[in-house]
N, C-alpha and C positions, 0 to 999 in steps of 0.2 A: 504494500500500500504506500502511496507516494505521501509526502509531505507538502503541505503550502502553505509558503510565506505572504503574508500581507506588509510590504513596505512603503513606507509614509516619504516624500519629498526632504533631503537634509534639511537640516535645522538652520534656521536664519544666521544665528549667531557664528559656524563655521567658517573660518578664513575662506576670502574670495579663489587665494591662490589654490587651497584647497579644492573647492570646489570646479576650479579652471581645470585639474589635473586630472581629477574623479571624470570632468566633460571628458577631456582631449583622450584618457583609456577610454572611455566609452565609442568615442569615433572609430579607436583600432580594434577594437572587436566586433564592431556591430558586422562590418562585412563577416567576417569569418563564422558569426553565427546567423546571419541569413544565406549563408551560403548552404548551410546544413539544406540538405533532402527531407522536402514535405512528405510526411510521413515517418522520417528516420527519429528514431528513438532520442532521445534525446538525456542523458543521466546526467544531472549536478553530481558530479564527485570530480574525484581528484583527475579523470582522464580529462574532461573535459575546459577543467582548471589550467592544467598543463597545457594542452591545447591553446587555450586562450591565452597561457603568459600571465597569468593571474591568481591571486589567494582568494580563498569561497569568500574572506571576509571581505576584501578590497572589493570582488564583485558587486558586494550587497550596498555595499557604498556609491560603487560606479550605475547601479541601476539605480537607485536615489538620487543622483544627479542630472538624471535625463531632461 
């Protein structure tokens, strides 16, 4: 049974440069996870992490930045 996260927008108070950083990893992955095949399975763990160059925590961050 899978897991699901509900994540909220970072928090106001976060430095800006923060947030610029959290944007700019978000630009270099977005390709490489729309590129994934509709329908292809898709696991959060660590294969997928590596793949992307990224830590599950940093992820949760960079999806918050959107």
């Amino acid at each position: 049974m899978g897991v699901t996260d509900i994540v909220y927008p970072l928090e106001a108070d976060l430095p800006k440069n923060k947030i610029k950083q959290h944007k700019d990893t978000w630009k270099s992955i977005k390709k490489p996870l729309n590129d994934l095949r509709e329908g292809q399975c898709i696991t959060f763990g660590r294969r997928l992490f590596l793949k992307l160059n990224v830590m599950e925590n940093e992820y949760r961050f960079i999806v918050r930045s959107r």
